[in-house]
PDB file of N, CA, C and O in Angstrom:
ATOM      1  N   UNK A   1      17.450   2.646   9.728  1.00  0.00           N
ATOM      2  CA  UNK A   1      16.594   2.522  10.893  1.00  0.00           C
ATOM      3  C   UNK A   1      15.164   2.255  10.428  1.00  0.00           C
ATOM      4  O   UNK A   1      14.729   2.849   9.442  1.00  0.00           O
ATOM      5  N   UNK A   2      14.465   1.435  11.065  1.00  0.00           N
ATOM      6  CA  UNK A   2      13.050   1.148  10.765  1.00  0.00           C
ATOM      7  C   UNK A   2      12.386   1.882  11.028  1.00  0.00           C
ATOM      8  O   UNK A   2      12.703   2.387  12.105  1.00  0.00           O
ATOM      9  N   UNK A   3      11.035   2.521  10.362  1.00  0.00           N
ATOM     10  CA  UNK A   3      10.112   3.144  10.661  1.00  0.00           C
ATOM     11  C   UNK A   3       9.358   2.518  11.816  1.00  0.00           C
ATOM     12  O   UNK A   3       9.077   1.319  11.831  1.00  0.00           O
ATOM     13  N   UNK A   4       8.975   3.536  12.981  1.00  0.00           N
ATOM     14  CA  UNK A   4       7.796   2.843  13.404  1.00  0.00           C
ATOM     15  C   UNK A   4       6.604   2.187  12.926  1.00  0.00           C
ATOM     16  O   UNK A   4       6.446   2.304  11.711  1.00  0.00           O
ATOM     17  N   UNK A   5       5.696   1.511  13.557  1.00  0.00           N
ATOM     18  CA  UNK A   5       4.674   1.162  12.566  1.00  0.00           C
ATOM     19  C   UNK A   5       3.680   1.255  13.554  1.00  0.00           C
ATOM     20  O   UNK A   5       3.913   1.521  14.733  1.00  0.00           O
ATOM     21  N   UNK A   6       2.433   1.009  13.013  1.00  0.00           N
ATOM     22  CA  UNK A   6       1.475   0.839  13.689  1.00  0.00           C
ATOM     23  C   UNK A   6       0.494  -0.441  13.224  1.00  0.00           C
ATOM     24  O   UNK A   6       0.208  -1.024  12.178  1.00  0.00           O
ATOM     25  N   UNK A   7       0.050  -0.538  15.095  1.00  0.00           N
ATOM     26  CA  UNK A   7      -1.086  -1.565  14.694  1.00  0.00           C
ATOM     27  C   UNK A   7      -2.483  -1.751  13.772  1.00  0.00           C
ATOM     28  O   UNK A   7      -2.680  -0.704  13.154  1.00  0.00           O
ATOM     29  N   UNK A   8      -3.133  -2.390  13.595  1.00  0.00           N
ATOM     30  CA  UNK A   8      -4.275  -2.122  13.073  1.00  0.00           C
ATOM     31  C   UNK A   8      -5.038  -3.786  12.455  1.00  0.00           C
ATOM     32  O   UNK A   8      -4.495  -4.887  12.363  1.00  0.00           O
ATOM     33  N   UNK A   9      -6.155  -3.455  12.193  1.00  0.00           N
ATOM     34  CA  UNK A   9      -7.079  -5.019  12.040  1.00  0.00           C
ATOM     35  C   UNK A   9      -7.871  -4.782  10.492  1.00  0.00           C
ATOM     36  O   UNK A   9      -8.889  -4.109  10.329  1.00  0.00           O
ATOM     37  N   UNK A  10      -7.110  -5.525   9.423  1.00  0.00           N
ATOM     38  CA  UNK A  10      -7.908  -5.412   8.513  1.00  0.00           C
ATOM     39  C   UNK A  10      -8.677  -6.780   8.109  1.00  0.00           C
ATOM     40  O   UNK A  10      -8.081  -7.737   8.603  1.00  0.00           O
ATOM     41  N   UNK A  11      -9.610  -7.096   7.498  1.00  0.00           N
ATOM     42  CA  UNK A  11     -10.736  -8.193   7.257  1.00  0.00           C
ATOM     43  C   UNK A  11     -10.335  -8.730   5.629  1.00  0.00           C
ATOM     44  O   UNK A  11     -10.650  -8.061   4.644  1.00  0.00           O
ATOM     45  N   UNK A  12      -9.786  -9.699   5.562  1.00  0.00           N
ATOM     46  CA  UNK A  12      -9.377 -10.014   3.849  1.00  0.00           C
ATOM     47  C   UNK A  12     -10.112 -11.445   3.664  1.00  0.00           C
ATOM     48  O   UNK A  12     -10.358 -12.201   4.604  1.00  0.00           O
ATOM     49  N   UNK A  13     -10.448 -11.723   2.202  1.00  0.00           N
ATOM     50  CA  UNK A  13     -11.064 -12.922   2.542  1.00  0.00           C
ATOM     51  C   UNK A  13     -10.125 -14.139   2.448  1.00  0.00           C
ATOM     52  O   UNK A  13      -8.943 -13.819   2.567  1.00  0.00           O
ATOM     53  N   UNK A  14     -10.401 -15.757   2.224  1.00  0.00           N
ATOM     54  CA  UNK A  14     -10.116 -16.599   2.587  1.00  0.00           C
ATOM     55  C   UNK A  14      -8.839 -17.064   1.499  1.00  0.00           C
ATOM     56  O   UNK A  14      -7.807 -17.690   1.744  1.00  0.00           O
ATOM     57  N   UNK A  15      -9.422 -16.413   0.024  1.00  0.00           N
ATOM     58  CA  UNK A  15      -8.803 -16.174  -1.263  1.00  0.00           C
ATOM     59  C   UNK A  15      -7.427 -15.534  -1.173  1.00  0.00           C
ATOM     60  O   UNK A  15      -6.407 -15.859  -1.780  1.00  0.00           O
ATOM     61  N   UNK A  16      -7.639 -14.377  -0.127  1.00  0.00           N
ATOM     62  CA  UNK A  16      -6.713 -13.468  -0.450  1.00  0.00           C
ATOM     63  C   UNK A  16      -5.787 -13.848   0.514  1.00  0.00           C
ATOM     64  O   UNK A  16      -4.708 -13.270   0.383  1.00  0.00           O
ATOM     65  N   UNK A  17      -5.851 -14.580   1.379  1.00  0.00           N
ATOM     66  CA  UNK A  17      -5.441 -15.211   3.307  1.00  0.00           C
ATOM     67  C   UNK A  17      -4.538 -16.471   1.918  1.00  0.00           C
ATOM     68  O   UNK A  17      -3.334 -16.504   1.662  1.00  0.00           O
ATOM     69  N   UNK A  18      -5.217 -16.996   1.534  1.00  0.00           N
ATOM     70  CA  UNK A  18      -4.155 -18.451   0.955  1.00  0.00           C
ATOM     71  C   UNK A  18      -3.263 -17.791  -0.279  1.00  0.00           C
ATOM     72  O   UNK A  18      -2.173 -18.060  -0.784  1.00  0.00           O
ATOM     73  N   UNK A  19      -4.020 -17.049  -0.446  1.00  0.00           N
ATOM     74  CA  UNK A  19      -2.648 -16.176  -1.818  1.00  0.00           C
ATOM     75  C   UNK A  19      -1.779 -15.563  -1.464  1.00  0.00           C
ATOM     76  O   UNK A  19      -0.698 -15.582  -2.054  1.00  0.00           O
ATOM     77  N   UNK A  20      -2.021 -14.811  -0.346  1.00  0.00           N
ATOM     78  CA  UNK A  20      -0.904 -13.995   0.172  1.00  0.00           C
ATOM     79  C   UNK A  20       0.036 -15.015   0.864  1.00  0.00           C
ATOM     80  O   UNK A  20       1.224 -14.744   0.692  1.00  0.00           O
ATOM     81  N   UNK A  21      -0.230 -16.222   1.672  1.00  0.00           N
ATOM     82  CA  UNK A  21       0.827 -17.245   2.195  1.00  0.00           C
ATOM     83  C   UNK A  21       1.081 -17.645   1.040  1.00  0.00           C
ATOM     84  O   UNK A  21       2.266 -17.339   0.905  1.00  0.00           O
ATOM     85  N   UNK A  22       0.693 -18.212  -0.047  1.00  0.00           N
ATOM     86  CA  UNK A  22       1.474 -18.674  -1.222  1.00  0.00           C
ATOM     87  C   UNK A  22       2.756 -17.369  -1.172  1.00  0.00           C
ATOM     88  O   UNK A  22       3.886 -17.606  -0.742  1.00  0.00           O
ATOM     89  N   UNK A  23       2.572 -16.785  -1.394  1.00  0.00           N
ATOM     90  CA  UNK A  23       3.564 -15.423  -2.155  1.00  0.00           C
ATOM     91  C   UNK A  23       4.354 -15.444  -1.585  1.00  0.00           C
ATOM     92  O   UNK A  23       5.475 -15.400  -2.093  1.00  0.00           O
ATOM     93  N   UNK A  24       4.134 -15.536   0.023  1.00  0.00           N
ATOM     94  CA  UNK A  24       4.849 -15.494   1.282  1.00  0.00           C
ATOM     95  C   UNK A  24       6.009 -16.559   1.058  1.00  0.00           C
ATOM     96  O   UNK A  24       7.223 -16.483   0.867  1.00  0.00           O
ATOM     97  N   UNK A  25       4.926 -17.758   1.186  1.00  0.00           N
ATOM     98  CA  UNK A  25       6.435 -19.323   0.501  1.00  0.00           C
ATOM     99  C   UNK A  25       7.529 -18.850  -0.517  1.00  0.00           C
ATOM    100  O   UNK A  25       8.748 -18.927  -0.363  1.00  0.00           O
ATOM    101  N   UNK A  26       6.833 -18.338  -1.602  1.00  0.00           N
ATOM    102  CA  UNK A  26       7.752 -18.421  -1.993  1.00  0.00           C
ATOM    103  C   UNK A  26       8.491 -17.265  -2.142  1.00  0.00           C
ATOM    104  O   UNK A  26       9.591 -17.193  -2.690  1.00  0.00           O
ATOM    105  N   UNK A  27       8.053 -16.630  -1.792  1.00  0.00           N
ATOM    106  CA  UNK A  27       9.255 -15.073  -1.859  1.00  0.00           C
ATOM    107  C   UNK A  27      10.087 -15.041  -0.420  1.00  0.00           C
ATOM    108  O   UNK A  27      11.187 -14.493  -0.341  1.00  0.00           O
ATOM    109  N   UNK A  28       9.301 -15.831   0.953  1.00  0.00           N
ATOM    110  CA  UNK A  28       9.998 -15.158   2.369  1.00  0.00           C
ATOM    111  C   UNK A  28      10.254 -13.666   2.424  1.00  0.00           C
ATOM    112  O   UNK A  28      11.256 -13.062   2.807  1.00  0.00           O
ATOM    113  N   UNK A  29       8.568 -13.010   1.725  1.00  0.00           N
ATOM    114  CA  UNK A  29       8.825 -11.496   1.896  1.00  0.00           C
ATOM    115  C   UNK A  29       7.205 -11.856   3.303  1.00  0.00           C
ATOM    116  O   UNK A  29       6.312 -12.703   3.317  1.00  0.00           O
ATOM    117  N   UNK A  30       7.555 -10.745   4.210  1.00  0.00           N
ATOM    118  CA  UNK A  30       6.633 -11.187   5.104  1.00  0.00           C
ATOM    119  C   UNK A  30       4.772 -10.193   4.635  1.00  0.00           C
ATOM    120  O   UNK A  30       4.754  -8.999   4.338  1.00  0.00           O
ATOM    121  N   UNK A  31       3.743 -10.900   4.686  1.00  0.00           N
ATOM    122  CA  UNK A  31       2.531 -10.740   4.569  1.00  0.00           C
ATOM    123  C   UNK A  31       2.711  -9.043   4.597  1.00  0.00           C
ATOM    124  O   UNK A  31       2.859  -8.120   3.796  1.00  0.00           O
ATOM    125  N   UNK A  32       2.625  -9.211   5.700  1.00  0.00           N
ATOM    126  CA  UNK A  32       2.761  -7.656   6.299  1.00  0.00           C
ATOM    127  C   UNK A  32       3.298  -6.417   4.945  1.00  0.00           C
ATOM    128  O   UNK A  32       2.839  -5.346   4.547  1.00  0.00           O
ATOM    129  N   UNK A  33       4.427  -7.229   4.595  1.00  0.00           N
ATOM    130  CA  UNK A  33       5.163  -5.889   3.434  1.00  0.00           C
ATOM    131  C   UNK A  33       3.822  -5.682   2.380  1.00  0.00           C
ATOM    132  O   UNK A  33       3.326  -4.635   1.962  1.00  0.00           O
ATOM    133  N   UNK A  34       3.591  -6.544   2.224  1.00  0.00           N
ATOM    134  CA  UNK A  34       2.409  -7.220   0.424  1.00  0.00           C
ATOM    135  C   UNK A  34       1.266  -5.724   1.035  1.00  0.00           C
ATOM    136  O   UNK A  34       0.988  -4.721   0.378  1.00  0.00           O
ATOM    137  N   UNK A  35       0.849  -6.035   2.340  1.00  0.00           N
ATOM    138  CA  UNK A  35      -0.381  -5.365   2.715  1.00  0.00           C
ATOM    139  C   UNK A  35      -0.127  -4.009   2.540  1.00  0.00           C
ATOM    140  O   UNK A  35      -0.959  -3.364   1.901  1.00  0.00           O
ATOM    141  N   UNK A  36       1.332  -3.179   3.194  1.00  0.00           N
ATOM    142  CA  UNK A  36       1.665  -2.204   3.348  1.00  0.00           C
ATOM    143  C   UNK A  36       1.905  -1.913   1.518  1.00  0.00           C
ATOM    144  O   UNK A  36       1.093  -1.039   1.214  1.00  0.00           O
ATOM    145  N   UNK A  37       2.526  -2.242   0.562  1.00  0.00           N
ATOM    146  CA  UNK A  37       2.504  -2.386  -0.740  1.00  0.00           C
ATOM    147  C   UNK A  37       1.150  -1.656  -1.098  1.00  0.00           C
ATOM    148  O   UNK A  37       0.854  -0.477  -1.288  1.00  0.00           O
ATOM    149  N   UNK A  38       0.172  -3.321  -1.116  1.00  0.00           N
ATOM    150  CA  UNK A  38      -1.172  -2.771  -1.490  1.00  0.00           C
ATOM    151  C   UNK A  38      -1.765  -1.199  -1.340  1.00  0.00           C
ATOM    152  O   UNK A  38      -2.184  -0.487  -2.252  1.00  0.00           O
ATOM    153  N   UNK A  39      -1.669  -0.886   0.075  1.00  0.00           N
ATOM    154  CA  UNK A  39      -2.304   0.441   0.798  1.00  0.00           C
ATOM    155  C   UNK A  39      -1.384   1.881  -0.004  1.00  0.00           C
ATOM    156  O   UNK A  39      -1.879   2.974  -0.274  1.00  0.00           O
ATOM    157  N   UNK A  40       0.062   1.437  -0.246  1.00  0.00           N
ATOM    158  CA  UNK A  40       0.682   2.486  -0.932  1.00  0.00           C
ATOM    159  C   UNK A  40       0.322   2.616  -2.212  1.00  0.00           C
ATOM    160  O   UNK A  40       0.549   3.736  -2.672  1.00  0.00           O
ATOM    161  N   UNK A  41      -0.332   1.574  -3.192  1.00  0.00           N
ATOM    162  CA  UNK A  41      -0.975   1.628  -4.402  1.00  0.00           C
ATOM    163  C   UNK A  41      -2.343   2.495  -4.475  1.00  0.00           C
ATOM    164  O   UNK A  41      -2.755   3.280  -5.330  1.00  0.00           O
ATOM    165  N   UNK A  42      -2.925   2.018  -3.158  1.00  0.00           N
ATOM    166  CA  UNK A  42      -4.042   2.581  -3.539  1.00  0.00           C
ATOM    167  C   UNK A  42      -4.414   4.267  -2.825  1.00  0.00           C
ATOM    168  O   UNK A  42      -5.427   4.965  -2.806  1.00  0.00           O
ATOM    169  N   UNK A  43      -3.243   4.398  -2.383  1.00  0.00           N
ATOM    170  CA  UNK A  43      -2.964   5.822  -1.549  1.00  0.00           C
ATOM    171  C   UNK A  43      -2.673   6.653  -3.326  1.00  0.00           C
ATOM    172  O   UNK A  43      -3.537   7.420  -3.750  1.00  0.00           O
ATOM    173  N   UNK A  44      -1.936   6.481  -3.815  1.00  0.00           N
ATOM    174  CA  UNK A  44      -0.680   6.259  -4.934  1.00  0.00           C
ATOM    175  C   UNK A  44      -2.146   6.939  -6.200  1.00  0.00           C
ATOM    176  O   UNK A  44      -2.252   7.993  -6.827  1.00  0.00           O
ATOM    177  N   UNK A  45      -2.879   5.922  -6.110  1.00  0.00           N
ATOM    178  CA  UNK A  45      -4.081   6.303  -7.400  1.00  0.00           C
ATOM    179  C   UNK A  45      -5.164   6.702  -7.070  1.00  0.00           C
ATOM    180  O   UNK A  45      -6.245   6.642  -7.657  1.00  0.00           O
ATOM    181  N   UNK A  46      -4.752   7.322  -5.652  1.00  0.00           N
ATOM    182  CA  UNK A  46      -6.361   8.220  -5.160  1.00  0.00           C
ATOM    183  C   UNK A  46      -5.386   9.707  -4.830  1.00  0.00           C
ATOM    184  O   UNK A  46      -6.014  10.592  -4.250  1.00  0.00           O
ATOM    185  N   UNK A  47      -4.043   9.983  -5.139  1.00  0.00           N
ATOM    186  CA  UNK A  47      -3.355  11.264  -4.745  1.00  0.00           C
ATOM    187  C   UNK A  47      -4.686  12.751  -4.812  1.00  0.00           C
ATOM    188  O   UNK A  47      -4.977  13.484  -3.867  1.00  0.00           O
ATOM    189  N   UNK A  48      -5.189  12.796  -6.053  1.00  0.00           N
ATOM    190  CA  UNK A  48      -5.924  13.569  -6.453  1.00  0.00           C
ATOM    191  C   UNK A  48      -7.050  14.280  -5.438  1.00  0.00           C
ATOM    192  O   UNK A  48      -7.553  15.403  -5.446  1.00  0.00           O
ATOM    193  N   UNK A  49      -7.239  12.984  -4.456  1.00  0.00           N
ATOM    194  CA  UNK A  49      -8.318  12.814  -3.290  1.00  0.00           C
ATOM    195  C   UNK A  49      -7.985  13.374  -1.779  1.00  0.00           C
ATOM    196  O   UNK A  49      -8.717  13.863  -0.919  1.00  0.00           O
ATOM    197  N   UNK A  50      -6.410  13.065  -1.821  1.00  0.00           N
ATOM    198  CA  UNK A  50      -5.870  13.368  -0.651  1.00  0.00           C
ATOM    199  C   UNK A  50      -5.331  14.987  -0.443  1.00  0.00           C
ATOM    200  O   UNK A  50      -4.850  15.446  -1.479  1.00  0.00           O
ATOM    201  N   UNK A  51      -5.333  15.803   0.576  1.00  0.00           N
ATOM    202  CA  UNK A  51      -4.737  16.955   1.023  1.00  0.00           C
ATOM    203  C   UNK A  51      -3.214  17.261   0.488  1.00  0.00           C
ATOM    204  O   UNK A  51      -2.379  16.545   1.041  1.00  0.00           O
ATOM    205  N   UNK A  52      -2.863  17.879  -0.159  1.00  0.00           N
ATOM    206  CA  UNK A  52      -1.155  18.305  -0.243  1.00  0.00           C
ATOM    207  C   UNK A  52      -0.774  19.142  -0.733  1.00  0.00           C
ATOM    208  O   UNK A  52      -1.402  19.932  -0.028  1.00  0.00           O
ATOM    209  N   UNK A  53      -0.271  19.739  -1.355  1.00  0.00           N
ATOM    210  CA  UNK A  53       0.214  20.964  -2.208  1.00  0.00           C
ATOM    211  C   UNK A  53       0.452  20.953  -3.741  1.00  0.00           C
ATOM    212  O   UNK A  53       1.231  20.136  -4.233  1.00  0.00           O
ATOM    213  N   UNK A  54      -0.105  21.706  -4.372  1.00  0.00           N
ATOM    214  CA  UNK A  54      -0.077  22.051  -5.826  1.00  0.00           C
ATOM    215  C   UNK A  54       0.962  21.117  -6.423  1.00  0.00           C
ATOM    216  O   UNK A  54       1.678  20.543  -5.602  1.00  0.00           O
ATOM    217  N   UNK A  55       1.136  20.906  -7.509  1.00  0.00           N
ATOM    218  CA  UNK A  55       1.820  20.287  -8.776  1.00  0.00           C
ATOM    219  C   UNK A  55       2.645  21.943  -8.914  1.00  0.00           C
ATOM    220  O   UNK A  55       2.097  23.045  -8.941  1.00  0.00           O
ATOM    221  N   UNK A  56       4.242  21.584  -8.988  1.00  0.00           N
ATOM    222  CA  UNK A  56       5.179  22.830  -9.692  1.00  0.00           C
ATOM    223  C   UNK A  56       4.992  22.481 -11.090  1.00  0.00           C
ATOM    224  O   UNK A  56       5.134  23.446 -11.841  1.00  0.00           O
ATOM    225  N   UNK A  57       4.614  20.973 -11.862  1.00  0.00           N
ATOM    226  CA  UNK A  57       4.618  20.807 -13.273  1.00  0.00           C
ATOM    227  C   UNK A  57       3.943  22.223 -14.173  1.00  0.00           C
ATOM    228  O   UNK A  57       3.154  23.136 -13.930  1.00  0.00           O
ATOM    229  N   UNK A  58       4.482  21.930 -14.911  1.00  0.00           N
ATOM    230  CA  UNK A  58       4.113  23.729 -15.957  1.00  0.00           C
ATOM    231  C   UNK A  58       2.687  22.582 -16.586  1.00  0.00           C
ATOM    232  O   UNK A  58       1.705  23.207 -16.987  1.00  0.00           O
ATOM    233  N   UNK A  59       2.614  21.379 -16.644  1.00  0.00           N
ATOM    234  CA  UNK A  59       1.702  20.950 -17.542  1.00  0.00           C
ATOM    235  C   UNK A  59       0.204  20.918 -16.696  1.00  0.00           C
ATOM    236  O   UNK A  59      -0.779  20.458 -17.278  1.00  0.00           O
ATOM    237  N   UNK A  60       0.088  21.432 -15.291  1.00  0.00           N
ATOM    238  CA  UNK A  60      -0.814  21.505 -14.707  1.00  0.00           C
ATOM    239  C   UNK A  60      -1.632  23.101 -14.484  1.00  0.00           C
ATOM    240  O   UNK A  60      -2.696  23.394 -13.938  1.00  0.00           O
ATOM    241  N   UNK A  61      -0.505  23.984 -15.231  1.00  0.00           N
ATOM    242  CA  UNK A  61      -1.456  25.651 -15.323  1.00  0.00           C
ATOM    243  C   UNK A  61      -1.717  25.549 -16.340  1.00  0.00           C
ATOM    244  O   UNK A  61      -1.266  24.787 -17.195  1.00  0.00           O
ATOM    245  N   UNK A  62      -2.557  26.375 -16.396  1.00  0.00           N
ATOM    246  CA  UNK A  62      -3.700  26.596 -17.335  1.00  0.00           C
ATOM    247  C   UNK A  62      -3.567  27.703 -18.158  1.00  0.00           C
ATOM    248  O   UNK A  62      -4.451  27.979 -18.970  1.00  0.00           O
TER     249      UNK A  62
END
């Protein structure tokens, strides 16, 4: 089953508008996935930043 999704308006430039339809040609993966991708990368290498619960890793006590 698909996740819902939500709307939203992001501003990319003209570079990133003709690269992402390139990718698009040739993969027929739709824009949309690439963007949602991107945002999970950069969610992904800011974890540290975001709200959640402790590390169980033993390599994170002290």
């Amino acid at each position: 089953m698909a996740r819902k999704k939500i709307s939203t308006t992001v501003y990319i430039t003209p570079e990133q508008n003709e690269r992402l339809k390139l990718l698009h040609e040739r993969t027929k993966v739709p824009v949309a996935v690439y963007i949602r991708e991107g945002i999970d990368l950069v969610l992904d290498r800011h974890q540290d930043q975001l709200p959640g619960q402790m590390s169980l890793d033993s390599s994170s006590k002290k």
